[in-house]
C-alpha atoms as a printed R data frame, in Angstrom:
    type eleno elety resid chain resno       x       y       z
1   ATOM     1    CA   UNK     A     1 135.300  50.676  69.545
2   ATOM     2    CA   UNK     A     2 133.201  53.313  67.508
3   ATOM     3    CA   UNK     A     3 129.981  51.668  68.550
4   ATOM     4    CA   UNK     A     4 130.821  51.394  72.271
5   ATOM     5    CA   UNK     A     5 131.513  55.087  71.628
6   ATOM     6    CA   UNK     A     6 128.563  55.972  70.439
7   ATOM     7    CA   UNK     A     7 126.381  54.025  73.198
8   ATOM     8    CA   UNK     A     8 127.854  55.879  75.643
9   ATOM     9    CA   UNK     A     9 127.273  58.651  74.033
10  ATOM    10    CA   UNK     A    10 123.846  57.549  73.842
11  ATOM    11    CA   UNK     A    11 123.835  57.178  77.838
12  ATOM    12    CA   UNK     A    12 125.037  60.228  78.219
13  ATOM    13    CA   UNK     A    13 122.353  61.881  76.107
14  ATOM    14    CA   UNK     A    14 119.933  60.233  77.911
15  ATOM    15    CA   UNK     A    15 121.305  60.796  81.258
16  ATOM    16    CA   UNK     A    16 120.830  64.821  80.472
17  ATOM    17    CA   UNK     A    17 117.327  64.399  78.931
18  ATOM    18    CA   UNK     A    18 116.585  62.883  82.124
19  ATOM    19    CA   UNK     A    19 118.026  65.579  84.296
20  ATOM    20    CA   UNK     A    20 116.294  68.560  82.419
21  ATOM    21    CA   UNK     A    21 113.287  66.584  82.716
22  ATOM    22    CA   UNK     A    22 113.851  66.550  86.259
23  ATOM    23    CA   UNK     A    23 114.706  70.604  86.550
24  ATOM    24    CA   UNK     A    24 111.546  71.113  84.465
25  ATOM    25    CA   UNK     A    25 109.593  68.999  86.811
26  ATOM    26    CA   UNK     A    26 110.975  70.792  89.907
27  ATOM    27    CA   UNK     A    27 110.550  73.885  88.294
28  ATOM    28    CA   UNK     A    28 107.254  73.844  87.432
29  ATOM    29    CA   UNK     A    29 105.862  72.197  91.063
30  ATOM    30    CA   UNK     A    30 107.953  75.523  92.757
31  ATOM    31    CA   UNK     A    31 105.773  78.062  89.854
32  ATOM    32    CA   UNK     A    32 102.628  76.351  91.098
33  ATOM    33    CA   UNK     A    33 103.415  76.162  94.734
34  ATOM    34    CA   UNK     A    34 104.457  79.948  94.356
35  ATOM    35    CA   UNK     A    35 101.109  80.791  92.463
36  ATOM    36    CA   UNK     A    36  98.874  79.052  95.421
37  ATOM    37    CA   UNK     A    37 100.828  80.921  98.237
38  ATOM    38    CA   UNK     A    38 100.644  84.391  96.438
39  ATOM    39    CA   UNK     A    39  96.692  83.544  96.061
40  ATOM    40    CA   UNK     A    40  96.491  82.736  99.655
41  ATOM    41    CA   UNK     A    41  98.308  85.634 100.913
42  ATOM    42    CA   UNK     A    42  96.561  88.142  98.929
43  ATOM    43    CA   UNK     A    43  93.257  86.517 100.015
44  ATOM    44    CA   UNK     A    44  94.535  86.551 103.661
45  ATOM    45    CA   UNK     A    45  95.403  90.360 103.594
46  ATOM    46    CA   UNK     A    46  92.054  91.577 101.753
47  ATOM    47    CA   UNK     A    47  89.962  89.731 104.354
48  ATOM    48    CA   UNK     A    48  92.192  90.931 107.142
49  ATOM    49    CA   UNK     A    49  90.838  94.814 105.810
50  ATOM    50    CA   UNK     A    50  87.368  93.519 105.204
51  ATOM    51    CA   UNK     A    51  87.504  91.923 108.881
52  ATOM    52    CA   UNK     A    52  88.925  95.184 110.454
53  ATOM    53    CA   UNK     A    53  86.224  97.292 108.465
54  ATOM    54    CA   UNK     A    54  83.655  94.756 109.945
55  ATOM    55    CA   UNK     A    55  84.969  95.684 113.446
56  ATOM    56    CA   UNK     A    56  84.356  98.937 112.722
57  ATOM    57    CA   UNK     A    57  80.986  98.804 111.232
58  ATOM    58    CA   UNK     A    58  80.217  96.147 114.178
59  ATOM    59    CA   UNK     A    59  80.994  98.867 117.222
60  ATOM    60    CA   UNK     A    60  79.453 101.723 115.229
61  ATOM    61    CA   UNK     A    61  75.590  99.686 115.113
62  ATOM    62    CA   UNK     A    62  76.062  98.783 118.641
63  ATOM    63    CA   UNK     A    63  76.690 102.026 119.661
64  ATOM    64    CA   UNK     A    64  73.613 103.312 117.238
65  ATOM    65    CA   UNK     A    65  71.339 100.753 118.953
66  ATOM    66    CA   UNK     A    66  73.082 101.703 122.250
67  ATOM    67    CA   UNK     A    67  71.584 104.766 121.586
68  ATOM    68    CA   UNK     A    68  68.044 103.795 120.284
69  ATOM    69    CA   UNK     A    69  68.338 101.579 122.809
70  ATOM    70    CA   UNK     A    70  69.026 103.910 125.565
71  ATOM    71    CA   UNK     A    71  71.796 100.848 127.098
72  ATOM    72    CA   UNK     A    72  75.044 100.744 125.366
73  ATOM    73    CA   UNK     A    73  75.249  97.059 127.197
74  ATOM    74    CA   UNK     A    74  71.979  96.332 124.841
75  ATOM    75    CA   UNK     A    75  73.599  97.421 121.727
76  ATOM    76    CA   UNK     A    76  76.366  95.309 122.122
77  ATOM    77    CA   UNK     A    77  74.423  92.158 123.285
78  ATOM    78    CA   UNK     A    78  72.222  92.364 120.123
79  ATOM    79    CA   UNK     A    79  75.242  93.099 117.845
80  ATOM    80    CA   UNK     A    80  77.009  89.938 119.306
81  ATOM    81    CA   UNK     A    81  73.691  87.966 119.391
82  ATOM    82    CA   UNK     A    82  73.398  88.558 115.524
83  ATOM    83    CA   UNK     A    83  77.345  87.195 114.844
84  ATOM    84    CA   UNK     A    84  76.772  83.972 117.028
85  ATOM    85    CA   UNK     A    85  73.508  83.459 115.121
86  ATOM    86    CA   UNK     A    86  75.658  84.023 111.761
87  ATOM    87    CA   UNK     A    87  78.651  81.635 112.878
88  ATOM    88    CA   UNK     A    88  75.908  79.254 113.708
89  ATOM    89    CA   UNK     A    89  74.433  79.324 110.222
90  ATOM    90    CA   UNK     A    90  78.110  79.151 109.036
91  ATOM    91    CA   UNK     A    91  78.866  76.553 111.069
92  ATOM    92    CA   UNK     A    92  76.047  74.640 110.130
93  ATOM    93    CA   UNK     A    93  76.706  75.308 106.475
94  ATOM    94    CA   UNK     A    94  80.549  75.215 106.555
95  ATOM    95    CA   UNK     A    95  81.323  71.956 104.369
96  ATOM    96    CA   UNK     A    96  79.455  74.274 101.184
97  ATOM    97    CA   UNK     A    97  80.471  77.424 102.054
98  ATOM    98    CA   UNK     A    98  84.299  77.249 103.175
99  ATOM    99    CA   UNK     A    99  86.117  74.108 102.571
100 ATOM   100    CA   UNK     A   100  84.722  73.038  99.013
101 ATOM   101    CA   UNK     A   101  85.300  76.656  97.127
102 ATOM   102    CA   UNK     A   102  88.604  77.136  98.824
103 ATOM   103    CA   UNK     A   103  89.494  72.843  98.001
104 ATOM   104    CA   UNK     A   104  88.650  73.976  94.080
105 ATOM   105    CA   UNK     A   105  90.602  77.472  94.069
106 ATOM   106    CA   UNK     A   106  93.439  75.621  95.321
107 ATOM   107    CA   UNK     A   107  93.129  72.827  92.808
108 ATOM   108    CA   UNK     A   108  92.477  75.310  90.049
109 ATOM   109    CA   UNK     A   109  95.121  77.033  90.654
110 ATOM   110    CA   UNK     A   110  97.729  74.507  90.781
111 ATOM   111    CA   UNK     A   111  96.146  72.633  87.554
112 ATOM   112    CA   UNK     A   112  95.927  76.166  85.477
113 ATOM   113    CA   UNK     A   113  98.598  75.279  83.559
114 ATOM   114    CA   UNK     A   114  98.122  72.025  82.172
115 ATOM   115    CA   UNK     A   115  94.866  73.576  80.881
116 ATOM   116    CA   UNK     A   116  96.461  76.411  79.404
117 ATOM   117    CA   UNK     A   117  98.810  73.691  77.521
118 ATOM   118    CA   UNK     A   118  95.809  72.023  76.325
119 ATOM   119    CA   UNK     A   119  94.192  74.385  74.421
């Protein structure tokens, strides 16, 4: 009777090892899916400024080159003709440029603590 006792015991133990395991587990896939969204929403809102002070920047040239261009119309056309030439170039160059760095900040940053742990 004392040994039937202690096995269950025993499964019992083992029951709530495995269900802390589990919580840990769970825990630690919502601190790295929390880290990755924080990363990508403060990326998101520092390019939405940078974009907004490109806007700027953009109409202010093509109004300068409306000027030294004497056609506002001309300004505007070279201003646009230099962003399709750099979304071509982008475009062209997007595999190395875009998806690989942001692939690897991703996988950094959901694998930064297992490194951490290993040192």
């Amino acid at each position: 009777m004392e040994d039937l006792k202690k096995v269950e015991d025993l499964f019992d133990h083992a029951r709530e090892y495995v269900n802390i395991r589990v919580d840990e587990a769970k825990l630690a896939v919502a601190e790295r899916v929390s880290a990755v969204m924080a990363m990508v929403i403060a990326t998101a809102v520092v390019n939405i400024i940078f974009l907004l002070g490109l806007i700027f920047a953009s109409a202010a040239g093509a109004f300068a080159l409306g000027i030294w261009l004497k056609s506002y119309w001309l300004g505007f056309l070279v201003v646009a003709g230099l962003y399709f030439l750099a979304g071509l170039l982008v475009w062209g160059a997007k595999e190395r440029m875009i998806r690989v760095p942001i692939m690897n900040a991703i996988i950094r940053q959901l694998f930064k603590n297992n490194e951490d742990e290993k040192d």
